[in-house]
Kinemage of the C-alpha trace (Angstrom):
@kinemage 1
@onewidth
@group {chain A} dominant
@subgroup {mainchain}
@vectorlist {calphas} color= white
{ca unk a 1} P 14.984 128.011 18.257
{ca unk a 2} L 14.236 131.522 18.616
{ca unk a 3} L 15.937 134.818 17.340
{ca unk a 4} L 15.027 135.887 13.660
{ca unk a 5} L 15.556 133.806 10.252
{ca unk a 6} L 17.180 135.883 7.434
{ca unk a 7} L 16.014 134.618 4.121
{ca unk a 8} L 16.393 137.495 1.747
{ca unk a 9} L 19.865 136.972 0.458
{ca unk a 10} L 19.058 138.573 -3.046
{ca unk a 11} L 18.075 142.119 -1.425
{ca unk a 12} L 21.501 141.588 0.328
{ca unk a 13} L 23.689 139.732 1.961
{ca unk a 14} L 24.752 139.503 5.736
{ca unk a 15} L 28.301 141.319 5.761
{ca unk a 16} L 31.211 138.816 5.783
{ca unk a 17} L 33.528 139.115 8.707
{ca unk a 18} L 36.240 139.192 5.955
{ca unk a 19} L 34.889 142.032 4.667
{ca unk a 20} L 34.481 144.080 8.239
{ca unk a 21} L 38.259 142.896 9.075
{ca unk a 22} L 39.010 144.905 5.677
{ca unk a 23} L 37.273 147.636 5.800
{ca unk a 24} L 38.316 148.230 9.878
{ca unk a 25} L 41.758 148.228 8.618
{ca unk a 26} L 41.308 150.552 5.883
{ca unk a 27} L 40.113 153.124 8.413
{ca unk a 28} L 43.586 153.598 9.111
{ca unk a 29} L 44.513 154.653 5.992
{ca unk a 30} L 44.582 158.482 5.319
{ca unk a 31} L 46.475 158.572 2.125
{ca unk a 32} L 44.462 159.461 -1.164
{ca unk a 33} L 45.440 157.226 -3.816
{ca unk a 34} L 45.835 160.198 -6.143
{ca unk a 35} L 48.218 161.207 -4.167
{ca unk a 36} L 52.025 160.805 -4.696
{ca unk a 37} L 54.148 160.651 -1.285
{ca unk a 38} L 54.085 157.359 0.728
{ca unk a 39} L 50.417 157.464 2.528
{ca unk a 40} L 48.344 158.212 -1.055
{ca unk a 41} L 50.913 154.852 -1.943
{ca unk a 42} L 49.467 152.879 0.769
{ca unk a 43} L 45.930 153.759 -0.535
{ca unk a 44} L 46.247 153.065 -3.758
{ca unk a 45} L 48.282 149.702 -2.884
{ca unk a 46} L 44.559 148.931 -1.059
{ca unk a 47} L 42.537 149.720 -4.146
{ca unk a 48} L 44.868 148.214 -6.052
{ca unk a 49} L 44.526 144.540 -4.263
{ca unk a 50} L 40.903 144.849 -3.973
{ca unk a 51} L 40.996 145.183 -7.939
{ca unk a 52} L 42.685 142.116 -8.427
{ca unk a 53} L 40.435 139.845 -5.587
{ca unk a 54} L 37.434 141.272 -7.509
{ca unk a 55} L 38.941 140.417 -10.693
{ca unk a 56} L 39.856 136.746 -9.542
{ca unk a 57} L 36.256 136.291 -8.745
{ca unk a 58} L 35.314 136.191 -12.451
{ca unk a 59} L 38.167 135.568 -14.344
{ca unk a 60} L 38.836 139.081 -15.313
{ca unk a 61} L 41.967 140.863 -15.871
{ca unk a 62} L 42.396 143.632 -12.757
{ca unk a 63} L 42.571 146.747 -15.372
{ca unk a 64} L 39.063 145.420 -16.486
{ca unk a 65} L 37.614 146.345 -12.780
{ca unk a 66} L 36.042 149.852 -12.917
{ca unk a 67} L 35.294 150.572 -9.257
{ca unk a 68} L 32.121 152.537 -8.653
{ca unk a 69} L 28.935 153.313 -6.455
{ca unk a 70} L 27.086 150.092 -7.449
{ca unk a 71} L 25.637 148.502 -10.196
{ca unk a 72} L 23.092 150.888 -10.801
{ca unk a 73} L 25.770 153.421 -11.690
{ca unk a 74} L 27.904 150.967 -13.783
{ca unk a 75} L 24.500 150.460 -15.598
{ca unk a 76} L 24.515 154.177 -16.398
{ca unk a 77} L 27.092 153.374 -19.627
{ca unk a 78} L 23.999 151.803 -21.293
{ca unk a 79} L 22.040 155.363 -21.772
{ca unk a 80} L 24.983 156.642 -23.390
{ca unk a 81} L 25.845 153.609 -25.610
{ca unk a 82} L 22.365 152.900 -26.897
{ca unk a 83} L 21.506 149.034 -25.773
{ca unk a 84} L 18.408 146.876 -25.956
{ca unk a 85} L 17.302 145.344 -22.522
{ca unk a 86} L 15.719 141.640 -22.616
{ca unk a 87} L 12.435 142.207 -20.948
{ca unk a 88} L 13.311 140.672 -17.221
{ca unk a 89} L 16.313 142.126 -16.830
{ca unk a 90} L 16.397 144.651 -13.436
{ca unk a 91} L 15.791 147.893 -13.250
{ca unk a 92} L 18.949 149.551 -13.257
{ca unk a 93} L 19.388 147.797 -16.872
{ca unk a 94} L 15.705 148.789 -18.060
{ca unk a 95} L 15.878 152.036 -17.349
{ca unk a 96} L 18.183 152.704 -20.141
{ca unk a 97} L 16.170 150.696 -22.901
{ca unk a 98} L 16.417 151.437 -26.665
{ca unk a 99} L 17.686 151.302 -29.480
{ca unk a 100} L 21.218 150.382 -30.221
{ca unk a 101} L 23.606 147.534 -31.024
{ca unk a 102} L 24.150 146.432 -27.304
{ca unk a 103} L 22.169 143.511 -25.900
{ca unk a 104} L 21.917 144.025 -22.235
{ca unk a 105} L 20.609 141.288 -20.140
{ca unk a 106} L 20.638 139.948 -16.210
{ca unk a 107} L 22.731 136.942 -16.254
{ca unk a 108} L 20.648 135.705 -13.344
{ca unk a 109} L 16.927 137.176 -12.182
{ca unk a 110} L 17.131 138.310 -8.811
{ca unk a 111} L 13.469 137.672 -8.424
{ca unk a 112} L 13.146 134.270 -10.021
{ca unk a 113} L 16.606 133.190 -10.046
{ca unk a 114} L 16.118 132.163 -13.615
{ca unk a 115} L 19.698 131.993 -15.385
{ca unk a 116} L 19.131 133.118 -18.773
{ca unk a 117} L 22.464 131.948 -21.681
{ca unk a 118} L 23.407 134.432 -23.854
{ca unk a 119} L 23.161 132.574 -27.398
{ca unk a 120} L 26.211 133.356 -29.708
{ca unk a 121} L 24.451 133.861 -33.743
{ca unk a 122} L 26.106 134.835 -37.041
{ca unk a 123} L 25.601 138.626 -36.292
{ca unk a 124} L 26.219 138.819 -32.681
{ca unk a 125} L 23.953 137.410 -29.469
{ca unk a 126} L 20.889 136.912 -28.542
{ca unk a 127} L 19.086 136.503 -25.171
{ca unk a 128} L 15.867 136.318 -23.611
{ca unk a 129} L 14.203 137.047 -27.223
{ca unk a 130} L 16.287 140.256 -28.213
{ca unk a 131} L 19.659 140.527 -29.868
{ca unk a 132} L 22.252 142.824 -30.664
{ca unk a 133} L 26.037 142.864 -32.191
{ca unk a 134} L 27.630 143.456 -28.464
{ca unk a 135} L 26.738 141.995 -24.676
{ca unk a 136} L 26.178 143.730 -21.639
{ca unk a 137} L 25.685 141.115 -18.545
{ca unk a 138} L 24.357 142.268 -15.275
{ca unk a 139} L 25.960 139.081 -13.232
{ca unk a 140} L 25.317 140.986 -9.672
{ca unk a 141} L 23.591 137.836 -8.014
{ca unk a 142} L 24.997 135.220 -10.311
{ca unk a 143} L 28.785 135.984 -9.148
{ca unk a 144} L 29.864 133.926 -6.532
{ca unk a 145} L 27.054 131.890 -6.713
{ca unk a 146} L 27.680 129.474 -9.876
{ca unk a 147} L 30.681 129.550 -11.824
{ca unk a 148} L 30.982 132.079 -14.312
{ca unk a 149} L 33.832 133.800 -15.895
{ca unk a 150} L 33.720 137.170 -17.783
{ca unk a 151} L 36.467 136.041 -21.017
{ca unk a 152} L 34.466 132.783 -21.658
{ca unk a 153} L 31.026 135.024 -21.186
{ca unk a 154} L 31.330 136.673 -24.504
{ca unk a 155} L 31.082 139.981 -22.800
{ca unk a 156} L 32.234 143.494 -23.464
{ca unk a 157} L 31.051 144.722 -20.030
{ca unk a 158} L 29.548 143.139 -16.552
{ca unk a 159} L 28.227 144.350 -13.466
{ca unk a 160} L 29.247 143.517 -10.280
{ca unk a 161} L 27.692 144.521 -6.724
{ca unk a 162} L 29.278 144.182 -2.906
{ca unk a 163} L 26.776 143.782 -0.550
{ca unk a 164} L 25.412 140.781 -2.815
{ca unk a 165} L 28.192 139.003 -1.943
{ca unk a 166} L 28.857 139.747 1.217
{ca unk a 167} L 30.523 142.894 1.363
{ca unk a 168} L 29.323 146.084 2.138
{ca unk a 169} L 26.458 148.479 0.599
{ca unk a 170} L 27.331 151.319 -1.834
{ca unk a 171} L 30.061 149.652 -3.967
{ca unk a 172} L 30.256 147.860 -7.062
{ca unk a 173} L 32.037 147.636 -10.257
{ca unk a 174} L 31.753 147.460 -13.946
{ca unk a 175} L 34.025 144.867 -15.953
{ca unk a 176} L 34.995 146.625 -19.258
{ca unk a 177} L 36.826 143.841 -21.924
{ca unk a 178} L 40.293 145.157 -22.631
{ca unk a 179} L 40.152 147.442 -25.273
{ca unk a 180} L 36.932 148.190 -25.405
{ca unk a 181} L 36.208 152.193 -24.916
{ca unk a 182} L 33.227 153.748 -22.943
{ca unk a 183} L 31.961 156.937 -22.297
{ca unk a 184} L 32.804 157.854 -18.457
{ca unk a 185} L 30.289 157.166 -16.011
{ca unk a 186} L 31.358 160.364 -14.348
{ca unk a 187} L 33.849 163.166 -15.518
{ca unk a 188} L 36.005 165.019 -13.183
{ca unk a 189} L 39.656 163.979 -12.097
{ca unk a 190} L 40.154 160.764 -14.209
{ca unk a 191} L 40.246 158.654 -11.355
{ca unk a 192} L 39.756 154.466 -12.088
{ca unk a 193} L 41.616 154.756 -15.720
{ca unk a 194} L 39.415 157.906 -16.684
{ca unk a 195} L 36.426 155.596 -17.031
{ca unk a 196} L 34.535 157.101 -12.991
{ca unk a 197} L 36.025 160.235 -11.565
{ca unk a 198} L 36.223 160.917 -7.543
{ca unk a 199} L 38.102 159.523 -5.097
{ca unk a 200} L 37.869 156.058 -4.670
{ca unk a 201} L 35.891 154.476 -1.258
{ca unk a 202} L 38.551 153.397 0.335
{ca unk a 203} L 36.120 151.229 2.748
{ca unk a 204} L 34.050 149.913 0.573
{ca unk a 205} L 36.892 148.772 -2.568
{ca unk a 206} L 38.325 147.521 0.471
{ca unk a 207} L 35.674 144.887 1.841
{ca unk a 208} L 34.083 144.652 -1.759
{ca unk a 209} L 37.823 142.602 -1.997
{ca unk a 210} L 37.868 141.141 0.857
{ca unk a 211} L 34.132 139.882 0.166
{ca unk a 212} L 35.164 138.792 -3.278
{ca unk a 213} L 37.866 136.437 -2.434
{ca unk a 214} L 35.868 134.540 0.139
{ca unk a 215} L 32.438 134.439 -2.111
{ca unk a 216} L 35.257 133.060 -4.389
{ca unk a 217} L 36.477 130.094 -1.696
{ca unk a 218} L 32.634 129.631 -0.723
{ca unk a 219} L 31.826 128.340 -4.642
{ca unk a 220} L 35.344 126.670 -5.013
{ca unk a 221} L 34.455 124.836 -1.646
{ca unk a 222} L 31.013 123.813 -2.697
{ca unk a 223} L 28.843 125.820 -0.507
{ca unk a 224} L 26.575 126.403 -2.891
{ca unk a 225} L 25.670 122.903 -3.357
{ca unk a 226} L 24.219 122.754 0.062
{ca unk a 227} L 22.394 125.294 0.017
{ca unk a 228} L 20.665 123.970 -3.822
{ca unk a 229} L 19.693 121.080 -1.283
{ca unk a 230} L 18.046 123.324 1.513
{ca unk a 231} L 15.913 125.263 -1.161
{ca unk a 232} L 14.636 122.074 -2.553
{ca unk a 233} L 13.942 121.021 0.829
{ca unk a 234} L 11.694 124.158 1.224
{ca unk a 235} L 9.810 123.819 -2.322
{ca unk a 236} L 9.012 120.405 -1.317
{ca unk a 237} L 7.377 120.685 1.808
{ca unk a 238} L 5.670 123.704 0.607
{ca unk a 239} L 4.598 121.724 -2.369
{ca unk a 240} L 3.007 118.871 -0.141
{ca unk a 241} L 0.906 120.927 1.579
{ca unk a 242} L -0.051 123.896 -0.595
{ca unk a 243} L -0.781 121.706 -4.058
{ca unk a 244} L -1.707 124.407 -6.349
{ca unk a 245} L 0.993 126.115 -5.746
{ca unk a 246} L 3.235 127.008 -8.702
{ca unk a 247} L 7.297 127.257 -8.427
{ca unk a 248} L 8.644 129.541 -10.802
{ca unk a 249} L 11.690 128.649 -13.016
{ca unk a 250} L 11.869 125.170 -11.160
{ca unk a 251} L 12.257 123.210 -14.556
{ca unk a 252} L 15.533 125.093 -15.889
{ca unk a 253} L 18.874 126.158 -14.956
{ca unk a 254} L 18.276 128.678 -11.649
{ca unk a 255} L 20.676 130.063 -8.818
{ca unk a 256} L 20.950 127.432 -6.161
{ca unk a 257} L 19.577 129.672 -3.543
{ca unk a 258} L 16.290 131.157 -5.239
{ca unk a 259} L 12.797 129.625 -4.519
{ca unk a 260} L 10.094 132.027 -5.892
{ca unk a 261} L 6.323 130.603 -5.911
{ca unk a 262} L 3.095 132.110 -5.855
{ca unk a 263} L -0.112 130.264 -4.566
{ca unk a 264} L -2.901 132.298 -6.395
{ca unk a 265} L -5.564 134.087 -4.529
{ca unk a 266} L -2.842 135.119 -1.561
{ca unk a 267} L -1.414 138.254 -1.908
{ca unk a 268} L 2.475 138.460 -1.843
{ca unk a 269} L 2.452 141.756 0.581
{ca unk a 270} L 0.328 139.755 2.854
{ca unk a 271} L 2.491 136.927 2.750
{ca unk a 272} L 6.348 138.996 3.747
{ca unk a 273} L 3.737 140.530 6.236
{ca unk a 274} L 2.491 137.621 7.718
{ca unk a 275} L 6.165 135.816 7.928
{ca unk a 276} L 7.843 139.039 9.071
{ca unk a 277} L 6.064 139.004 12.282
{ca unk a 278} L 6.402 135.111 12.130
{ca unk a 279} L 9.898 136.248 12.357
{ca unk a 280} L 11.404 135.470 9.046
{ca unk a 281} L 12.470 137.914 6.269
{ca unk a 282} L 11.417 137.185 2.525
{ca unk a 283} L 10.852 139.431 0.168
{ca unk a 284} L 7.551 139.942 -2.306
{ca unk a 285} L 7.261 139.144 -6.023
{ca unk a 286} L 5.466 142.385 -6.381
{ca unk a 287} L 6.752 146.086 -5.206
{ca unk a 288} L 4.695 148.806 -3.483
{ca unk a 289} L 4.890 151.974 -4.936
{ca unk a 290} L 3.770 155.203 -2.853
{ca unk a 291} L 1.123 153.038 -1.628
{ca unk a 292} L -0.177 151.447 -5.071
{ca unk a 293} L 0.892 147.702 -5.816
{ca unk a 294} L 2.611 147.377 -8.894
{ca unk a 295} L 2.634 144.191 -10.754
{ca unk a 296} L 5.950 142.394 -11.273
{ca unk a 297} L 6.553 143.158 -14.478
{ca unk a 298} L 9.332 140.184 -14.799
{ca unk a 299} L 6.699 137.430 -13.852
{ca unk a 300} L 4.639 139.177 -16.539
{ca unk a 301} L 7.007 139.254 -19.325
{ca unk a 302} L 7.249 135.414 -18.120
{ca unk a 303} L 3.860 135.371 -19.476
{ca unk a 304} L 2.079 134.498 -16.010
{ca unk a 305} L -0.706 136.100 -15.217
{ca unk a 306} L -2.282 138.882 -12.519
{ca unk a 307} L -3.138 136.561 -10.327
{ca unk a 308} L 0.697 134.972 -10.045
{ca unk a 309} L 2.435 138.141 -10.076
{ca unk a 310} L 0.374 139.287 -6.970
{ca unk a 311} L 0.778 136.172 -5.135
{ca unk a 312} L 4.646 135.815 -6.103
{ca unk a 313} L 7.162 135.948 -3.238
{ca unk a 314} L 10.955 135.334 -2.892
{ca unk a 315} L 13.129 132.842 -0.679
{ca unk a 316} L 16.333 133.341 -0.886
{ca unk a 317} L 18.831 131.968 0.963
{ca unk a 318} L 22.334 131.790 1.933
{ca unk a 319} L 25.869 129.874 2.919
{ca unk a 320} L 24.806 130.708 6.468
{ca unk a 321} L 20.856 129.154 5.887
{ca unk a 322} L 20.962 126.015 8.015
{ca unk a 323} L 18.529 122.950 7.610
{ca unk a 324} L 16.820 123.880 10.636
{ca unk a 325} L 15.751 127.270 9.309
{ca unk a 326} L 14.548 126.314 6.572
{ca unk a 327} L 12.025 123.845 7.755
{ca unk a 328} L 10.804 126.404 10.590
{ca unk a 329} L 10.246 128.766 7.999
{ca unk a 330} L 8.588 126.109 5.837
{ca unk a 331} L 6.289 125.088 9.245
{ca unk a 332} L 5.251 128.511 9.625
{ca unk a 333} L 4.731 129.487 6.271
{ca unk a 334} L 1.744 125.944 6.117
{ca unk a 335} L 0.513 127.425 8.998
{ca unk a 336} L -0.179 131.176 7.801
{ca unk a 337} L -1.419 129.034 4.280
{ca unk a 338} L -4.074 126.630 6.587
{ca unk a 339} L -5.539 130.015 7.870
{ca unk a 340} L -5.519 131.592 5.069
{ca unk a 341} L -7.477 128.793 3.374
{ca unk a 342} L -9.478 128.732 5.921
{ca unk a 343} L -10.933 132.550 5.891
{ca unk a 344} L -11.034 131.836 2.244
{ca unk a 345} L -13.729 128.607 2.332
C-alpha cells in the first residue's frame, strides 16, 4: 500500500523494459549509418527496423517514417507549409497557425482526451470547426491507445512521439503520405530521405521501435479496455461524493485512459499540490507560467468558463494502473475535497 501512484501517463509514459533492452543494445553500436563499411551497416540495419516497428504501429509504409527530435519538431513543417490549427489542438501545432490550405488538428486532446474525427467534405476536411484542402494529424497520445491507421486517416502527414508510448524522451517522428513533398525540417547532410538532416539517435530510433511494437501488442491484446474500466471506476466514485463536479468530454468518443474534471471554486494547482504530497502524480488543467496562472485555453475554446478552466485537472492513466490505485487515489482525492469544503462553508 505504500510507495508512489503514477497517474500522469499523457505528460509521459513509464519507459517500457522493451524499450531499455533496445536502447542498452544499441550502445554497442559505433557505426554511423551514413557510413559505408560494415559497422555504419549495422547502424543503419537498427534504424532501419525501428522504421518499420514504428510504421507497423499505424499502418504506415516504413519510407513514410521521418525520424526526428519529437513531435514538436515534426510540427515545425506546418510554419513553412501555411496550415490552419483547430482551436484545441497542442501547442506545438498552434504555434504555427495561419493561413493556408492545411488543416492541422490533434487527433486526440492530451488534456481532455477528447477524440476529435476529421470530416471528409466536397473540397477537402474539416475538423473541430476549421477546414482546409489537406490534413495534418497530431496522433502523439492517440497511437497505441485506440486503433488508428494513417492510409484510412485521410492524412498527408502525422505526428508521432516515444516517450508517450513508452519509449524514451527526445524522439519522435513525422509520417509523410508517399509522394507527398515537404520542405526539410532541417538542412544539412540529407539524412532520413533529405526530409531531417543529422545523424540519426541511434538510442532513441532504437527504443522508440522497440516501444512501438509492444504499445502495438498492448492494443491488439486489449489492454486498453481495462484500463477504459479503471477510469470509469475513478469518475464514479469521484462523482458520488463531489456532485457538482463536471467530467469533461465524458459524453463522446475519448481515449480510454483520460479523466479530466474540474469541481469549481478549487483551484487545479492546489489540487496536483495537494495529491502530490498525498503521493500521487496528476497533472493540472491549467499551466503556470513564470509564476502567473494561465487559463487553459483548450477548456476555453470548449466554451467552459474561468471558473472550470482553473479548477480543471488531468488523470491519466496507464496499462500498468491497477484497480487498487485507482481507488486510493480516488479515497484521497474525497478526502482533500471534504476539507476543502469544509474551509470553504
Amino acid at each position: 500500500m505504500s510507495g508512489r501512484v503514477y497517474l500522469d501517463y499523457n505528460a509521459t509514459a513509464p519507459l517500457r523494459p522493451e524499450a531499455r533492452d533496445a536502447m542498452i543494445g544499441a550502445m554497442d553500436l559505433v557505426g554511423n549509418p551514413s557510413s559505408v563499411h560494415a559497422e555504419g551497416r549495422a547502424a543503419k540495419a537498427l534504424v532501419e527496423r525501428a522504421r518499420t516497428q514504428v510504421a507497423g504501429l499505424v499502418g504506415a509504409k516504413p519510407q513514410e517514417v521521418v525520424f526526428c527530435s519529437g513531435a514538436t519538431e515534426g510540427a515545425r513543417v506546418l510554419g513553412a507549409m501555411g496550415a490552419v490549427v483547430e482551436p484545441t489542438a497542442h501547442d506545438c501545432l498552434w504555434a504555427h497557425h495561419g493561413a493556408g490550405e492545411v488543416v492541422a488538428a490533434g487527433y486526440a486532446n492530451s488534456e481532455t482526451g477528447v477524440i476529435l474525427e476529421p470530416e471528409a467534405t466536397e473540397s477537402g476536411w474539416q475538423v473541430g470547426g476549421v477546414s482546409g484542402t489537406r490534413l495534418f494529424l497530431d496522433v502523439v497520445q492517440a497511437a497505441g491507445r485506440v486503433p488508428w491507421s494513417f492510409p484510412w486517416s485521410g492524412a498527408e502527414m502525422a505526428l508521432l512521439s516515444a516517450h508517450k508510448l513508452g519509449g524514451p524522451k527526445g524522439v519522435g517522428a513525422l509520417i509523410v503520405k508517399q509522394g507527398v513533398d515537404i520542405p526539410a525540417l532541417q538542412p544539412g547532410g540529407g539524412q532520413e530521405m533529405g526530409r531531417r538532416s543529422g545523424t540519426e539517435n541511434i538510442l532513441g530510433i532504437a527504443g522508440f521501435g522497440a516501444a512501438a511494437e509492444a504499445a502495438a501488442r498492448d492494443l491488439e491484446a486489449g489492454a486498453w479496455d481495462r484500463v477504459a474500466e479503471f477510469r470509469n471506476i475513478l469518475e464514479s466514485l469521484i462523482a458520488e461524493t463531489a456532485k457538482e463536479t463536471i467530467f469533461v468530454g465524458n459524453s463522446g468518443p475519448r481515449l480510454p485512459n483520460t479523466a479530466c474534471f474540474a469541481t469549481p471554486g478549487w483551484k487545479g494547482e492546489t489540487q496536483v499540490m495537494q495529491m502530490d504530497l498525498a503521493g500521487f502524480a496528476i497533472s493540472a488543467g491549467s499551466a503556470c507560467s513564470s509564476g502567473k496562472v494561465r487559463e487553459s485555453r483548450v477548456l476555453g475554446a470548449m466554451g467552459y468558463g474561468t471558473d472550470v478552466a482553473r479548477a480543471a485537472i488531468r488523470v491519466s492513466l496507464g496499462p500498468d494502473t491497477t484497480e487498487d490505485e485507482v481507488r486510493r487515489f480516488a479515497k484521497a482525492w474525497c478526502a482533500a475535497y471534504e476539507k476543502h469544503r469544509a474551509r470553504a462553508a
